[in-house]
N, C-alpha and C positions, 0 to 999 in steps of 0.2 A: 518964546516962539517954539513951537512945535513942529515936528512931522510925522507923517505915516507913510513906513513904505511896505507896500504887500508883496504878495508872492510872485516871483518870475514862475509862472507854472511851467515855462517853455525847461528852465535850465533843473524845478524840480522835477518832468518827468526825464530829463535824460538820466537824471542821480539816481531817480528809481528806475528805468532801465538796466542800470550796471549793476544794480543792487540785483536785481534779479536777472540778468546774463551772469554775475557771480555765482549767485545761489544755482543756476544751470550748470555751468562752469564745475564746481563742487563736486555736486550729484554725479557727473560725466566723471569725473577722475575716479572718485567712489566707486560707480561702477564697473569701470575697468580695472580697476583694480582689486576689487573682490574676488571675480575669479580666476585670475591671475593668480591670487594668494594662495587660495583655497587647494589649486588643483597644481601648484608647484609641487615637483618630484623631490621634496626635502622631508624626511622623516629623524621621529629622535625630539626626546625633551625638547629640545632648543623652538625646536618646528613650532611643536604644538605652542609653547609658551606662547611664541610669536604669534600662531594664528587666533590666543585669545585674547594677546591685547589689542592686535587689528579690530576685532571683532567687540571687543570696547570703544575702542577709538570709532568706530564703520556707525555706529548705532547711538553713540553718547555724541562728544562731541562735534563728528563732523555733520551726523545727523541732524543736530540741534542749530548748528550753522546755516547748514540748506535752508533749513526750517524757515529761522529768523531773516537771513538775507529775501526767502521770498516776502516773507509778513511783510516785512516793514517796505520792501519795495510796493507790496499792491497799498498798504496803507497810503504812502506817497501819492501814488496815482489817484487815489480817493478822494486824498485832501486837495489837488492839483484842480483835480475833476471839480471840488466844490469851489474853490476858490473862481473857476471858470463860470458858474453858476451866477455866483455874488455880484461877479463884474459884469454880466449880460446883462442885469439889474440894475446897472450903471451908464450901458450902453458900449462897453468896451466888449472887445472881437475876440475872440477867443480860438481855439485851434491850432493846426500845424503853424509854426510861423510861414508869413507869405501865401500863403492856399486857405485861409480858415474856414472848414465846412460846414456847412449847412443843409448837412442831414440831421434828421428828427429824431433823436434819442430812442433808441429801442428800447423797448419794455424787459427790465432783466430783473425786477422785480423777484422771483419764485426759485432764480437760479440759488444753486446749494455749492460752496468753495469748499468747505471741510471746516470740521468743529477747532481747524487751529484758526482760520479767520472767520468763521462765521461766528458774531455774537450770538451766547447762548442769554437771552432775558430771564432763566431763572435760577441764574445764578449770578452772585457779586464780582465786580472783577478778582478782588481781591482772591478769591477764589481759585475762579473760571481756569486765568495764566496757570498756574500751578499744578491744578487737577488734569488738562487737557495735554501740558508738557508731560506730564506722568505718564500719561495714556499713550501718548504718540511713542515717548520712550519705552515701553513697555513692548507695546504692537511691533516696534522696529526691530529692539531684541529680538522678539520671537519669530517674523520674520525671518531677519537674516540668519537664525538656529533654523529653520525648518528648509531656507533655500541653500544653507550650507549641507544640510543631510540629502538634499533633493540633489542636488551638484557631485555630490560624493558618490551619492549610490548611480547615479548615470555614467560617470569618470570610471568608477568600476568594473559597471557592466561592457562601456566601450571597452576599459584594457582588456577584461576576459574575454572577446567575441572576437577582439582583435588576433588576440593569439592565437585563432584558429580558421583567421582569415576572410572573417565575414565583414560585409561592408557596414559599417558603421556611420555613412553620412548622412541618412537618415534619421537617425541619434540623436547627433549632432546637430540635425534641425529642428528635430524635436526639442533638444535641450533650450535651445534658442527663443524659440518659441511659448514652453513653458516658463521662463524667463521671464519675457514680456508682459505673462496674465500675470506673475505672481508680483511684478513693478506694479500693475493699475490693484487687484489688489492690495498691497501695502499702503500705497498712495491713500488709499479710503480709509483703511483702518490707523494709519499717523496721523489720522486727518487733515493731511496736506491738500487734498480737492475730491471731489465727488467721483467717480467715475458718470458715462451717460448707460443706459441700457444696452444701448448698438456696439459701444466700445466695449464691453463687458462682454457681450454675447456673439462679436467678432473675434474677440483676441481668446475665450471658450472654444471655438470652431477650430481655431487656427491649432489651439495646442494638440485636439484630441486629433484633429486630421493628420498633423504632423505625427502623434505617435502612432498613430495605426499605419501611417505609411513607411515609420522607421523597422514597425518590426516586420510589414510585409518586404524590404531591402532587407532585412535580418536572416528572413526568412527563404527567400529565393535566392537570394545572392543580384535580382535583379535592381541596377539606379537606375530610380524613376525621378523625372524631372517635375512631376506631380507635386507644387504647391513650393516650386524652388525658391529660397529667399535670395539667391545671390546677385551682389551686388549692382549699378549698372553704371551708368558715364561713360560710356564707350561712345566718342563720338566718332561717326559715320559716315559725313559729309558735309561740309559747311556752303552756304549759296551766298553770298553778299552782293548787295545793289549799293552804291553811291551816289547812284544821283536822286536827285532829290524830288519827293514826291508827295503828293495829296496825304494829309494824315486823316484817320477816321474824322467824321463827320459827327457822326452822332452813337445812341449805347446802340444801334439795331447793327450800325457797320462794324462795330468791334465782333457780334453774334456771327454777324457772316466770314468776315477776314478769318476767324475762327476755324469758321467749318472749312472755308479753303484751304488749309493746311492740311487737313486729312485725307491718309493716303488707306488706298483700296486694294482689293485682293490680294497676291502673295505680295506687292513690295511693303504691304501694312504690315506684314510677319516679321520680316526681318529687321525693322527697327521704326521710330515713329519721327515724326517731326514739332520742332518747338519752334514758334516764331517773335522774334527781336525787335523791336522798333524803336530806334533813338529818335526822339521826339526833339523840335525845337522851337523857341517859338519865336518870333518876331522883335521883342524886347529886349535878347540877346541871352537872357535866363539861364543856367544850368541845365544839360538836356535832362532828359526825363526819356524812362524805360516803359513802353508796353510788350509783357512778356504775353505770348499767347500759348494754354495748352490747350490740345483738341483729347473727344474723347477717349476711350476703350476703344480700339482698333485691333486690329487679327483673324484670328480664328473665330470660329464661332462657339458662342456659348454651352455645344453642347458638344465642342472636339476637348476630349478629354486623354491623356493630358494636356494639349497643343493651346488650350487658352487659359490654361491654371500653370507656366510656369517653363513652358517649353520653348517657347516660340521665343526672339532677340527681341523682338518691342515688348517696351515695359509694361506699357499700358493695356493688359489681357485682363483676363477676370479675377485672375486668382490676387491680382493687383489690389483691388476694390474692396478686396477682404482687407488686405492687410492695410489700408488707408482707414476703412472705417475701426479697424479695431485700434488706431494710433501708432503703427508702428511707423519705419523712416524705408519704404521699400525700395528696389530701386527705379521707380517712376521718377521719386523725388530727387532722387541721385541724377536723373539725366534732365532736371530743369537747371538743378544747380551745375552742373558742364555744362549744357549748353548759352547759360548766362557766363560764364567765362570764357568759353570760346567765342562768344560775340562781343565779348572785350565789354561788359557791362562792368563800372568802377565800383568797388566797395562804397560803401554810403551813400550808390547813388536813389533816387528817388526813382520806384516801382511799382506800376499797377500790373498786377496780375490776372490775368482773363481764363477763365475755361469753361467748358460744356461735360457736363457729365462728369466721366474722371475727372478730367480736368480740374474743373473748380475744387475736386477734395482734394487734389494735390497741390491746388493753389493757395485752399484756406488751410492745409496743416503745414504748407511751408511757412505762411503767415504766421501761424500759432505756433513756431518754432524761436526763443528768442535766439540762438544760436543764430540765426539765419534772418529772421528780421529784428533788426536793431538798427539804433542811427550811432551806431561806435567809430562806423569806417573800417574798423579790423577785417580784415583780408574772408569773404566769404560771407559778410552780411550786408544786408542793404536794407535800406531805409522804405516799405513796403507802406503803402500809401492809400490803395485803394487793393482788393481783390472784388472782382464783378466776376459771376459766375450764373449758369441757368440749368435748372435741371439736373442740381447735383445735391446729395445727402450731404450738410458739410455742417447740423446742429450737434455734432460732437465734439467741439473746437471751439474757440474765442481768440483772436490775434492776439498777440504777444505786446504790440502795443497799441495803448488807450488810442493813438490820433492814429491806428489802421483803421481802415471803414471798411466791413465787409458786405456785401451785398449780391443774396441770391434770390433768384424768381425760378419759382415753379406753378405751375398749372393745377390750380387746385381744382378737386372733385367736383363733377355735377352731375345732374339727372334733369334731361326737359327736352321738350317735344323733339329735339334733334339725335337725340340718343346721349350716350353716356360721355363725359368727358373726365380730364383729367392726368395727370403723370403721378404712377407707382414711386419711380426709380428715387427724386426726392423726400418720399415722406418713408425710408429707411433706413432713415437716422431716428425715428421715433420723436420726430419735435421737439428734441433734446433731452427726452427724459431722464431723468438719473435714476439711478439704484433707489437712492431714500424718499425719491417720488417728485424732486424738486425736478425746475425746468431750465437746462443751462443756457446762457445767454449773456447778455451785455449789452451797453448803451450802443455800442460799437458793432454789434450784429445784430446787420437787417435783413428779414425774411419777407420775400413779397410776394404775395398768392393772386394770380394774374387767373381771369378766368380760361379754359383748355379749351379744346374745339370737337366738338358731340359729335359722336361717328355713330351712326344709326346700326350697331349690333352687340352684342354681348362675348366679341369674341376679344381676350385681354390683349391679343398680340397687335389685332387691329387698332384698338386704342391708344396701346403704348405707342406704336412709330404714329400714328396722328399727335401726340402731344410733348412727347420724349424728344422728336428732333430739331434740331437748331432749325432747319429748315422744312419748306413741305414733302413731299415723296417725291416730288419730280423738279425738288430744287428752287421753289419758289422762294422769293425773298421776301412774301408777304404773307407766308403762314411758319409757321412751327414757331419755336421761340422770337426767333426774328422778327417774324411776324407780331406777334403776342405784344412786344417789348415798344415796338414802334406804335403802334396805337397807344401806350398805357404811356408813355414818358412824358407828355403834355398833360397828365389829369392823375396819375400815380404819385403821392408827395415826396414819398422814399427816390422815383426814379427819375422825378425832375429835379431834386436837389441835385441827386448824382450826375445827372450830367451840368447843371452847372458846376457844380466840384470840378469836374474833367474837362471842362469849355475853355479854352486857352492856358491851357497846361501842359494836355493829354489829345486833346480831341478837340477840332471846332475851328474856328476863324482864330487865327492868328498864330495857327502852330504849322508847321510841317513835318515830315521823315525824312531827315538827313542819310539817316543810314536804317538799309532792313536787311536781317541775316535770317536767314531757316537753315538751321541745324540739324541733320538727322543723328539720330542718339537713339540706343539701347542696351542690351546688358551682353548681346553676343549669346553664344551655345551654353547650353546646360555640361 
């Protein structure tokens, strides 16, 4: 007698999960501690010794660690992913355990990871492993020789500027900054993952803005709050309701619950709101989180500095930059406080909602494994769905295979009614990468709803006709809301989704126990 036992794919992607929160884990200690080393006040044989075997150690093997803990974590996932396949052929369920969904596999076909997972077909494996480890080792060396001369000669010019009492915080943001391009470059040339266009030609923006505005501080002596990265989670006010209450209905009432949290003229300045909802449902089940962000709020787009970096809500313009270029600004610092001040548990289960900003801070918290993972460890949680409308968020993939992401935007058109359409999502460039590939995953869904034809040529008109969650005078039955409630009956992507969310999240047989809105931002410059 015989038997066969197959994969638990449930218990192999938690293993590839930790495999890759290690391999994140790594890279994070790695990088703090680079220039920690680098820029220590210790001189003298001893020093240097020490900072070239860091400098061995930073490139060879802890390098090589990152490396392989991510490979073989996405490998896992892969096999996990196929084994799910084999058994749908069989008629067995597959997905999160308890919720298994029944969204339709997005086309990831074209997406580009990097020549350390991407199989290259003409070459042998035999080969491939050996040549491509060479290269990554090679590109890392040089790398971290060119960010160590680049760190040096900036550490320089602060002490000299310093001694003569000019401000130097500027600098210092700048350094920060070029930092960051020179991670997404590395990242491509170790061939650890592709970069996309937008991330590339964001996190370019951000370095050269930031030194032009270090040396204009250098230069006046005046701090401009112009393009400030500093931190945010300053929470502001907490609201909490207990009793218990109607939970969303359907995807069009998560769009509006949305827009209700957004706050108008100066109180929008001074900081924004997040909204909490513990879900529960009738069976007795582990509650369940809908976190809500609402969009860019404040100043207006053309108060300069006052909506790049000035103003205490995090969610300004200068925000959107540094989201699409993949940095950790602090928009994202005041979802993660405000999910702790509403006492949300580690490892609890979370859907993420936002409109515009929102959604990109939704989907790069997603695609943080630090922050989503099912570990429980103090600070992440188990991120489940992100639904998002109207926001650029094709530079990103969740962190893990059972998050579903799912955004709608207003594709273009031309007909007897005039022009439609929303700009503000297709500037992510449909994920384009650098080497021409198109980044995605089974896991990220993009859904192009038809816009609403505004009879002129004028862009500004167009954009709030199609951009807002709601119509101009608040209607619940145009702008996205609008758009989302006609399409969810007849859209395949967005009637799975709502049943995914129908007695979980949203629908007959759940409630809101508990709803908190947090006000949170980063406070003065």
């Amino acid at each position: 007698m015989s038997a066969f036992c197959g994969m638990d794919t449930a218990q192999a992607r938690d293993h590839a999960q930790r495999l890759r929160t290690a391999s994140g884990a790594v890279e994070d200690l790695r990088s703090r501690l680079d220039p920690a080393i680098r820029s220590a006040t210790w001189t003298g044989p001893d020093a240097e010794e020490f900072r070239r075997r860091w400098t061995e150690l930073s490139s060879g093997p802890l390098g090589t660690a990152v490396q392989n803990l991510a490979v073989h974590g996405d490998r896992l996932l892969g096999q996990a992913d196929q084994q799910d396949v084999t058994s749908d052929a069989d008629g067995t369920e597959h997905g999160p355990p308890g919720n298994p969904s029944t969204l339709p596999a997005a086309d990831a076909g074209d997406s580009h990871l990097g020549y350390l997972r991407d199989d290259d077909p003409w070459l042998p494996d035999w080969l491939e492993g050996p040549l491509e480890n060479g290269m990554a080792h090679l590109a890392g060396t040089a790398s971290d020789l060119i960010g160590w001369g680049v760190d040096a000669g900036i550490d320089a010019l602060e002490g000299g500027l310093g001694l003569f009492g000019v401000n130097t915080d500027g600098i210092a943001q700048f350094q920060r900054d070029a930092g960051h391009l020179g991670g997404v470059l590395e990242d491509w040339a170790t061939g650890r993952r592709v970069p996309t266009v937008a991330e590339l030609g964001a996190s370019s923006l951000l370095a050269a803005g930031s030194g032009l505005i270090g040396l204009y501080e250098a230069a006046t002596g005046t701090d401009t709050p112009l393009l400030d990265d500093r931190p945010g989670g300053i929470v502001d006010g907490i609201t909490t309701s207990t009793e218990p209450a109607r939970s969303p209905q359907t995807l069009q009432d998560l769009v509006l619950e949305n827009n209700g949290l957004r706050r108008r003229g100066e109180e929008a300045v001074a900081a924004g709101n997040i909204g909490i909802q513990e879900v529960r449902s009738a069976d007795g089940a582990e509650p369940v989180y809908i976190v809500q962000v609402p969009p860019t709020e404040g100043e207006a787009i053309t108060d300069v500095p006052g909506a790049y970096g000035e103003q205490g809500n995090s969610r300004d313009w200068g925000s959107n930059l540094r989201l699409v270029a993949g940095q950790h600004p602090a928009a994202m610092d005041d979802v993660q406080a405000a999910m702790e001040a509403a006492g949300v548990p580690p490892g609890a289960r979370v859907m993420l909602v936002g409109h515009s900003q929102g959604g990109i801070i939704a989907n790069q918290l997603a695609a943080d494994p630090g922050f989503n993972n099912a570990s429980g460890a103090p600070g992440t949680y188990d991120i489940t769905h992100t639904f998002s409308v109207g926001s650029p968020v094709q530079t990103v993939v969740p962190a893990q295979s059972t998050t579903e992401s799912v955004n709608v935007h207003h594709g273009f058109g031309l007909g007897p009614g005039g022009v439609s359409g929303d700009l503000i999502p297709r500037l992510d460039l449909d994920g384009l990468q650098v080497d021409g590939g198109t980044l995605g995953a089974p896991n990220r869904h993009e859904v192009s709803l038809p816009g609403y034809p505004v009879p002129s040529l004028d862009p500004v008109r167009i954009l709030e006709s199609n951009h807002d969650s709601v119509g101009l005078n608040g209607e619940a039955d145009a702008g996205y809301a609008g758009s989302v409630a006609d399409a969810t009956a007849t859209d395949p992507t967005l009637s799975a989704l709502q049943r995914d969310l129908t007695g979980v999240y949203i629908g007959q047989g759940t409630y809101v126990a508990r709803s908190t809105v947090v006000s949170v931002g980063r406070g003065e410059p």
